[in-house]
Backbone bond lengths (Angstrom), bond angles and torsions (degrees), N, CA, C in turn:
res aa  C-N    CA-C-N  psi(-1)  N-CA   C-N-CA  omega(-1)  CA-C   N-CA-C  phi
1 X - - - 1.459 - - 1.520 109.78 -
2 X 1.233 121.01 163.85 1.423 129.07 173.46 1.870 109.93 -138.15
3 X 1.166 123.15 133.60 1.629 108.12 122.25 1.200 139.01 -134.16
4 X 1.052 116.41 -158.06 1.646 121.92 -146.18 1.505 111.24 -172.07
5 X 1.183 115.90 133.75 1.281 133.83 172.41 1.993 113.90 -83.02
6 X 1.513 137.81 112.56 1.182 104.57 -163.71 2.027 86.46 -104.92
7 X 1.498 99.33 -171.53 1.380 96.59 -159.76 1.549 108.19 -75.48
8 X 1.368 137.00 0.37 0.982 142.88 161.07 1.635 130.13 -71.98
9 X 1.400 111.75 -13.61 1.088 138.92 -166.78 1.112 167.10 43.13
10 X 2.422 81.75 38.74 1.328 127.13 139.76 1.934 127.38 -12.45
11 X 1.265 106.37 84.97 1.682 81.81 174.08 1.458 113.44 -97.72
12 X 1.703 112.40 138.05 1.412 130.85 -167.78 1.415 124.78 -108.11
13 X 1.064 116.66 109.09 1.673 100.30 169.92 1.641 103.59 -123.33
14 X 1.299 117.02 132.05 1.285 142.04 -174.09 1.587 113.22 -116.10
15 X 0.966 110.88 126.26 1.887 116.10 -175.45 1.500 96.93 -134.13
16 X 1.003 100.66 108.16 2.109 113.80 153.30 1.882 114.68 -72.83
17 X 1.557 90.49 109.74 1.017 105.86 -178.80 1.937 112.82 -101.37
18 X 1.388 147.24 64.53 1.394 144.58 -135.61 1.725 101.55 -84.96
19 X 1.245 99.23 -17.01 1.636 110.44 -170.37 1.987 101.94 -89.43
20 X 1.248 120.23 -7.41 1.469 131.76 173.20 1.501 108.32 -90.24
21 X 1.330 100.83 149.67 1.422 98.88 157.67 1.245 117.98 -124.84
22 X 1.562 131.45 11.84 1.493 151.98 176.09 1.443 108.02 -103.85
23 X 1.203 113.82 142.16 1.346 126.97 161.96 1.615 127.13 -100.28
24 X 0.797 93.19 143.14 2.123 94.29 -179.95 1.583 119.36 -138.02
25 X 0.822 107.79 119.77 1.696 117.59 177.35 1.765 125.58 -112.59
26 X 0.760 88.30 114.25 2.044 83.22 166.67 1.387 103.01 -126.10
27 X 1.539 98.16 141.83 1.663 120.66 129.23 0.952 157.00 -109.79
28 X 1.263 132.39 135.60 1.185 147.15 -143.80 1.667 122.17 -106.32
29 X 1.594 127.90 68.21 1.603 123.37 -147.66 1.963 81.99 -91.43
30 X 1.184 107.96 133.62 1.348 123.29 -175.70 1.800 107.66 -84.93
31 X 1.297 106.10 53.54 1.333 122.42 -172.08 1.555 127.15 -150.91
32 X 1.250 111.59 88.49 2.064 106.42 -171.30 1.748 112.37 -93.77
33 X 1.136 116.69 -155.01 1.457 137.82 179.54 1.462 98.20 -67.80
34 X 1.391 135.48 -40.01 1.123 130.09 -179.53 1.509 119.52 -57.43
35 X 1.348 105.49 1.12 1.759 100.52 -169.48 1.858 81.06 -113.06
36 X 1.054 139.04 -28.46 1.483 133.71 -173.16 1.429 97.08 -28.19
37 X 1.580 116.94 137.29 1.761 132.58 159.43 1.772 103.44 -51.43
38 X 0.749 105.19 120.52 1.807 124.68 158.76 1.261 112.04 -0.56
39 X 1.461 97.00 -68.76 1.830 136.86 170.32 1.588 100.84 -39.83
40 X 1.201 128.36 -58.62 1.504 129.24 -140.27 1.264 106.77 -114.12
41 X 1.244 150.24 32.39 1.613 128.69 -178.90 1.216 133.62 -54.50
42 X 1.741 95.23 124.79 1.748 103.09 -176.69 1.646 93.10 102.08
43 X 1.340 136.12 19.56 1.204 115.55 150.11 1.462 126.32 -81.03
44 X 1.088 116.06 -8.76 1.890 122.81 162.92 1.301 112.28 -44.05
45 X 1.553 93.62 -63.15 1.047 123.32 168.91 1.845 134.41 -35.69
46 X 1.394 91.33 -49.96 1.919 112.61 174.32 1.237 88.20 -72.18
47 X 1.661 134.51 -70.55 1.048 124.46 -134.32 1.822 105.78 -56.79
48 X 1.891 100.92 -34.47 1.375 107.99 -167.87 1.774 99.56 -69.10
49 X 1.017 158.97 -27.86 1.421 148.40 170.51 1.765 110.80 -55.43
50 X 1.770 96.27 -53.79 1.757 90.48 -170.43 1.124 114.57 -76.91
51 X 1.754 118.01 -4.73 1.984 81.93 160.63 1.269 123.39 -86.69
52 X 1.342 139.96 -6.21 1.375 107.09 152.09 1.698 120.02 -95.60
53 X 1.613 106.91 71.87 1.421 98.26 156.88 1.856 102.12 -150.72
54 X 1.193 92.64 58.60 1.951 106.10 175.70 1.398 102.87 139.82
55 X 0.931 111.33 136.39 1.881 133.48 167.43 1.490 102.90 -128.44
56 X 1.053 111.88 153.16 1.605 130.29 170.79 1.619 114.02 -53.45
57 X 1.686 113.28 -45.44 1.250 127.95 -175.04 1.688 115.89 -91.46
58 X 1.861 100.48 -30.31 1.445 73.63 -171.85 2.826 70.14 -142.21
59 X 1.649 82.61 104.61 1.410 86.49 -163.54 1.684 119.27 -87.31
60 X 1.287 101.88 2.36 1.775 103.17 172.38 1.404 115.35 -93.71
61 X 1.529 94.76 143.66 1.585 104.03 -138.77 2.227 85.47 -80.98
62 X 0.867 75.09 168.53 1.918 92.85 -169.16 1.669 108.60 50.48
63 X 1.327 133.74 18.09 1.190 132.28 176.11 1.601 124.63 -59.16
64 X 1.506 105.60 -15.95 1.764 129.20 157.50 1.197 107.37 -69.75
65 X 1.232 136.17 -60.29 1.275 134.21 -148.82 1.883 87.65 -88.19
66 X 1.128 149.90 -30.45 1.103 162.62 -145.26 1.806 80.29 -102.41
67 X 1.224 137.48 -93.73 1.327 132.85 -150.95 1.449 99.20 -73.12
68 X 1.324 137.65 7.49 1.603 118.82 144.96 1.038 122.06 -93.77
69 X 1.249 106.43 -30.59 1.967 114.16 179.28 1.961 100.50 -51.68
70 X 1.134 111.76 -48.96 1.839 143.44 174.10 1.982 88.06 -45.38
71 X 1.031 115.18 -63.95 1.717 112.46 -154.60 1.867 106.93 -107.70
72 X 1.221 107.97 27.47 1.579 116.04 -176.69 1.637 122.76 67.75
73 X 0.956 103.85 36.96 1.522 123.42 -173.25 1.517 136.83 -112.99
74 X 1.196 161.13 -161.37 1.771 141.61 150.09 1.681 82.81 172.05
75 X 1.035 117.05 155.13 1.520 150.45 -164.67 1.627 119.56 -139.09
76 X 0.967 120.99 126.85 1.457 128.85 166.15 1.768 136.81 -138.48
77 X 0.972 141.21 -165.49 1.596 113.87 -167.25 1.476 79.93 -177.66
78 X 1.917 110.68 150.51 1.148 124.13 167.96 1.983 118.91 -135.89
79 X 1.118 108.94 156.12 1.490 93.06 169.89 1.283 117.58 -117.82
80 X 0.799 157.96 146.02 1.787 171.04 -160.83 1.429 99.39 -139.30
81 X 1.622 101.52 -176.04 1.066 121.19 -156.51 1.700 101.46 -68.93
82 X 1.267 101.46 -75.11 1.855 118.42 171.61 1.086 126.88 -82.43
83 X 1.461 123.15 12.35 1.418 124.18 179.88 1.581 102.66 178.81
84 X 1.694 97.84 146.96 1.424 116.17 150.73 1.095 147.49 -102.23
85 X 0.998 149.85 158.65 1.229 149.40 -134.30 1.625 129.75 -157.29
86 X 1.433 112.74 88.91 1.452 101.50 -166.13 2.440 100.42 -114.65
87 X 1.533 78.62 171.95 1.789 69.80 -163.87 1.874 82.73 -150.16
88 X 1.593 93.58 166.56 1.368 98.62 139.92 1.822 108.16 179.86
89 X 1.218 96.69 -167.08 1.773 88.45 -178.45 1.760 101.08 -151.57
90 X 1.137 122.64 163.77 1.315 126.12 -129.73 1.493 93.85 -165.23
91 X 1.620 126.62 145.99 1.634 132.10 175.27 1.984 70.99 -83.55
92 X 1.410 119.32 134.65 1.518 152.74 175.29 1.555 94.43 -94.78
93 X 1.194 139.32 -55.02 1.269 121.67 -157.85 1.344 143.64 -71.62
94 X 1.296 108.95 11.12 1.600 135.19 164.48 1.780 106.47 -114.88
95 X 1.272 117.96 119.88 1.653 120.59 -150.30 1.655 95.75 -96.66
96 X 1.109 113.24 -0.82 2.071 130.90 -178.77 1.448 93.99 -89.34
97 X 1.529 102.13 -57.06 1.876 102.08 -172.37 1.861 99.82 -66.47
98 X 1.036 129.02 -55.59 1.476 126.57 -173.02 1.553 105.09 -52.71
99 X 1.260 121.45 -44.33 1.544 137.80 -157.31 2.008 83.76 -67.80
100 X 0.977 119.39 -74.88 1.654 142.97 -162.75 1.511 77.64 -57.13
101 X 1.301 151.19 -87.46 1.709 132.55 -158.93 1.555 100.43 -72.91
102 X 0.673 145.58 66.51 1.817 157.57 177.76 1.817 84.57 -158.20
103 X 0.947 104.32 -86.84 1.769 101.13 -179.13 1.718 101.63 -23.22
104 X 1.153 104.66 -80.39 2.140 125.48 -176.15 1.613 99.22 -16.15
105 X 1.345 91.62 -57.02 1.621 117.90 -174.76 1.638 109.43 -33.03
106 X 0.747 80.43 -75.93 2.085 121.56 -159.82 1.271 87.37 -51.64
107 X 1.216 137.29 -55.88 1.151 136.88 -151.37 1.489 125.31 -94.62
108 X 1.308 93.18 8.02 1.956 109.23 167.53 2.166 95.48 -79.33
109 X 1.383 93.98 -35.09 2.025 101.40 -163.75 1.556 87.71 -97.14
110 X 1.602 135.06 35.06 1.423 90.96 165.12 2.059 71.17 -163.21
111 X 1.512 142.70 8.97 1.702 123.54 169.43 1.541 100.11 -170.02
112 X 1.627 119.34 38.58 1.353 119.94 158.15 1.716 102.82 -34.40
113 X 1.637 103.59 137.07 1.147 119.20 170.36 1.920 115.99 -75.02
114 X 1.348 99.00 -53.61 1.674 111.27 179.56 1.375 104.29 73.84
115 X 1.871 112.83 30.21 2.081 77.62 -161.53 1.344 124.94 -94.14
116 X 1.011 133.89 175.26 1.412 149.38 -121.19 2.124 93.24 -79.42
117 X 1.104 102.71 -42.36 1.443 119.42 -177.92 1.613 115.25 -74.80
118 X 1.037 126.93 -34.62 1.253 139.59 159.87 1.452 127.98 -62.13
119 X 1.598 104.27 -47.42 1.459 127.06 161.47 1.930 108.90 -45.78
120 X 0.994 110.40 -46.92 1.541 117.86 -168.60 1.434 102.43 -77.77
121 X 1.959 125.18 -61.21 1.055 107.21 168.55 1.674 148.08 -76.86
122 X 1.229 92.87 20.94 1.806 97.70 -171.65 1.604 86.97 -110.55
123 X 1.199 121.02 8.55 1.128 100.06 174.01 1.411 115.61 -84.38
124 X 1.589 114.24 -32.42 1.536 105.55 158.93 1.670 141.01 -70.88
125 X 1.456 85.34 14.80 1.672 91.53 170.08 1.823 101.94 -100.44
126 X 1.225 114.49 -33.40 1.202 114.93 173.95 1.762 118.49 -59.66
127 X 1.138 109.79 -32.74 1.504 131.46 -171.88 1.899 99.71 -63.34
128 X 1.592 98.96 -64.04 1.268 116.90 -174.72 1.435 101.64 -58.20
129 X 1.283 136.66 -61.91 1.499 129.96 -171.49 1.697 109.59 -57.50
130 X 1.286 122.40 -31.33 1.231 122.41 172.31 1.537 122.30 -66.47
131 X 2.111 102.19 -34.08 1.719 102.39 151.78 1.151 122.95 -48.55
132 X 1.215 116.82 -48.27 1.110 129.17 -153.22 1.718 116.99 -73.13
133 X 1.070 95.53 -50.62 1.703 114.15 161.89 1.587 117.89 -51.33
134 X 1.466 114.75 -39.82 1.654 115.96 -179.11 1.565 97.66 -60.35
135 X 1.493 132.70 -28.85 1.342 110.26 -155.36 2.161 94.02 -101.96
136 X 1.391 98.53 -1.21 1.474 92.30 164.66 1.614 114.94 -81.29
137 X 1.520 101.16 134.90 1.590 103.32 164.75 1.633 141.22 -70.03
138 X 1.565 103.48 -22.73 1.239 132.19 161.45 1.543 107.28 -54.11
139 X 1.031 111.77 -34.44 1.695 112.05 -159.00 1.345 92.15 -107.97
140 X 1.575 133.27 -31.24 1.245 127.42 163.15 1.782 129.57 -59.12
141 X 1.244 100.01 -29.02 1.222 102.72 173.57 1.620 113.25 -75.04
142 X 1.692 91.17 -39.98 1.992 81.25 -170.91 1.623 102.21 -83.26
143 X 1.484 127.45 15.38 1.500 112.66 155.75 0.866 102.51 -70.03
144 X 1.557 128.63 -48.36 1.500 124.38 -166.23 1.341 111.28 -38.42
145 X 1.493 106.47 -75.17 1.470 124.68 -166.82 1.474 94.59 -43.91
146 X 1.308 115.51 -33.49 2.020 91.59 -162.81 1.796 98.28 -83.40
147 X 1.463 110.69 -20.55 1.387 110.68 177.81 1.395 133.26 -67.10
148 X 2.102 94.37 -4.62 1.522 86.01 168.19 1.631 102.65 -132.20
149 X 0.756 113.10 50.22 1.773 137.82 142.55 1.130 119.85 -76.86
150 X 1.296 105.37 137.23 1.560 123.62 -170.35 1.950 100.97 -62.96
151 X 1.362 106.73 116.85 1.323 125.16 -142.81 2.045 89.48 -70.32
152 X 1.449 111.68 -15.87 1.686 110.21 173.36 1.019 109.61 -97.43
153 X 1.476 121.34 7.80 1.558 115.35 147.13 1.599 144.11 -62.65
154 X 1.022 127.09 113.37 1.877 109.74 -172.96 1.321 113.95 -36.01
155 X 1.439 115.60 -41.14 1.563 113.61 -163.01 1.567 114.01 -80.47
156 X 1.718 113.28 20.01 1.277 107.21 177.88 1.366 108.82 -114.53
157 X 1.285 116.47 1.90 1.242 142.09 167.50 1.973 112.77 -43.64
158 X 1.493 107.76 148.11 1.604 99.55 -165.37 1.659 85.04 -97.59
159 X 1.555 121.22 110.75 1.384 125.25 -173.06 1.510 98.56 -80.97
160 X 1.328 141.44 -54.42 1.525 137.30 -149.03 1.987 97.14 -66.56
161 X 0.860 131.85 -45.96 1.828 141.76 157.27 2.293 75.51 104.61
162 X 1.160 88.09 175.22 1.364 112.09 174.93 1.739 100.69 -154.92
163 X 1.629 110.96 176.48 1.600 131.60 169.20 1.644 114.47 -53.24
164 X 1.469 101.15 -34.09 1.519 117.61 173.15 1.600 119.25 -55.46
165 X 1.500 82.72 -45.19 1.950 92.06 -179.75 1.275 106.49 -90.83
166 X 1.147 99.43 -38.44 1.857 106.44 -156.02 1.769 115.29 -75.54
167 X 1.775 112.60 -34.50 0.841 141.58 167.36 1.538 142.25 -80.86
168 X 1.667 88.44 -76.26 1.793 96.78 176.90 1.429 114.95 -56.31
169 X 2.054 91.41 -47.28 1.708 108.29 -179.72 1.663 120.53 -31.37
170 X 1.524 99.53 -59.30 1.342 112.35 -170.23 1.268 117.20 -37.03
171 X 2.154 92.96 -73.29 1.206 129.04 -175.28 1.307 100.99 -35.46
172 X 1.591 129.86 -46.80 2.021 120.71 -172.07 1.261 109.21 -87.07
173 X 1.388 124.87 -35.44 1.574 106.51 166.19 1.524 112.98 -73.80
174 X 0.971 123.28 -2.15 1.678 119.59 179.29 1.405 115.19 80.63
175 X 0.931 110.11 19.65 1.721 121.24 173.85 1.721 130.41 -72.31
176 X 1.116 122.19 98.98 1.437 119.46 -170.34 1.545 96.17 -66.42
177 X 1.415 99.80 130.85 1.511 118.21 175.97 1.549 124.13 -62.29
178 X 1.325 97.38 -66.96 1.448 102.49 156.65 1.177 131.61 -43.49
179 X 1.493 119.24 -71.03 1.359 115.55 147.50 1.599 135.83 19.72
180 X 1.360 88.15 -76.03 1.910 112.28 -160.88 2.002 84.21 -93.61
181 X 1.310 135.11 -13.92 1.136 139.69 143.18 1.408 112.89 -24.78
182 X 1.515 99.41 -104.74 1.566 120.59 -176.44 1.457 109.91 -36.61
183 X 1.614 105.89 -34.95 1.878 98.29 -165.72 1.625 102.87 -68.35
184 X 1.791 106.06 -42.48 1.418 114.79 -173.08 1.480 116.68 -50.60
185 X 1.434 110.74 -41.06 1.844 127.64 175.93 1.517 93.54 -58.03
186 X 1.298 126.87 -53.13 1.696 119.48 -154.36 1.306 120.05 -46.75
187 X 2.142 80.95 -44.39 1.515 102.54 -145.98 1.665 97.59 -92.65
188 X 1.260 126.56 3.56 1.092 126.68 -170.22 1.496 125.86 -141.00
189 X 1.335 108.26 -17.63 1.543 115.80 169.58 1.412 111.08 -99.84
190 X 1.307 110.39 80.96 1.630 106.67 168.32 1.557 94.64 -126.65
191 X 1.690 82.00 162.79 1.570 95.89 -174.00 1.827 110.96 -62.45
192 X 1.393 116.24 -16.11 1.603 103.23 -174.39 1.069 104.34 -83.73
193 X 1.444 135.72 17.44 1.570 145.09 -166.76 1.262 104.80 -138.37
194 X 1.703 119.59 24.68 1.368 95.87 168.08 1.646 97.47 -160.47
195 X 1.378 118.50 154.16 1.355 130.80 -164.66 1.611 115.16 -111.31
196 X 1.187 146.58 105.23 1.112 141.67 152.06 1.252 145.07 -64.12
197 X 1.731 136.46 146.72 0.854 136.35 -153.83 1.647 114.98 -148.86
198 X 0.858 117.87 80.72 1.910 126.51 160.83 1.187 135.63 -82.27
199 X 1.628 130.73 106.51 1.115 123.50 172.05 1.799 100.72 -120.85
200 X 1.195 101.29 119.62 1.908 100.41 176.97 1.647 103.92 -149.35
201 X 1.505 104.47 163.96 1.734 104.49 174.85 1.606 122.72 -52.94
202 X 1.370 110.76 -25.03 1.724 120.27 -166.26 1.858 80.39 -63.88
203 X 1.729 108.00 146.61 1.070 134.90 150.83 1.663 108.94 -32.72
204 X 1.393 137.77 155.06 0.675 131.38 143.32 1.802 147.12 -38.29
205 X 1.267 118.12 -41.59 1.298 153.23 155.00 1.572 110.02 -37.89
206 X 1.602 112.40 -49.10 0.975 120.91 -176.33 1.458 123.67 -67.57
């Protein structure tokens, strides 16, 4: 294995695995729900769904999840408190197919689309996972715990966001959604804020 700091201030660690024939990647954006605006809860959260649904380079929305499903692969991403977290894994043994989802990759952290149409419908996927979560007990308990946190703490903050926050919220303070989107990506997805992770069959070198 190796890492490396690159001059942008990307940190990398790469492991050659020759005995695999899958590849796996995560990233690591050094940014969670705890940084969400006051105003907005659960935009950590939004922001982490809409990058994979348009890139600048490759702009149809699920076209990631579509060319791994295609090469034995599937991808998923989470947000936490101080950071997000996106991953995926890939058949590695053709170095064109690995090379081309490394590209897919990359390009959620460097020409998210955000667009305006996408913005509106992912909001009911956000809505639904937040149903979905009330009827977990796991997730009921850790509302608790954040519900008795000192309420000017970040971490008492409602991280999963719903239509309520994400939507109605906006719409009455007058807040463009998108908007407070793009600023949140600017101000927070840079490469000195985020850590990488490669383990695949290609040599290191490669």
């Amino acid at each position: 294995y190796e890492t490396f700091e690159l001059p942008n201030g990307l940190k990398v660690l790469l492991c050659s695995d020759p005995t695999s024939t899958s590849a796996a990647v995560g990233m690591n954006v050094h940014v969670g729900a705890c940084s969400d605006p006051v105003e907005i809860p659960g935009l950590a959260h939004f922001c982490e769904h809409m990058l994979f649904l348009g890139t600048e380079k490759y702009p149809e929305e699920d076209s990631f999840a579509k060319f791994l499903s295609a090469n034995g692969g599937y991808n998923n991403a989470f947000t936490d408190s101080e950071k997000t977290v996106y991953f995926f894994e890939v058949d590695g043994s053709i170095d064109k197919r690995f090379s081309e989802a490394l590209l897919r990759f990359g390009s959620f952290f460097s020409g998210p689309l955000f667009t305006e149409s996408a913005t509106g419908r992912e909001l009911n996927a956000i809505d639904s996972e937040n149903a979905k979560n009330l009827q977990n007990d796991i997730f009921r308990l850790y509302e608790l715990e954040k519900d008795r946190v000192n309420s000017d703490h970040p971490f008492s903050k409602f991280f999963t966001g719903n239509k309520k926050t994400l939507l109605e919220g906006t719409k009455r303070q007058g807040i463009n959604l998108r908007n407070e989107l793009v600023k949140f990506y600017e101000s927070y997805y840079s490469s000195n804020q985020m850590s990488l992770a490669v383990v695949a069959p290609q040599s290191l070198p490669q």
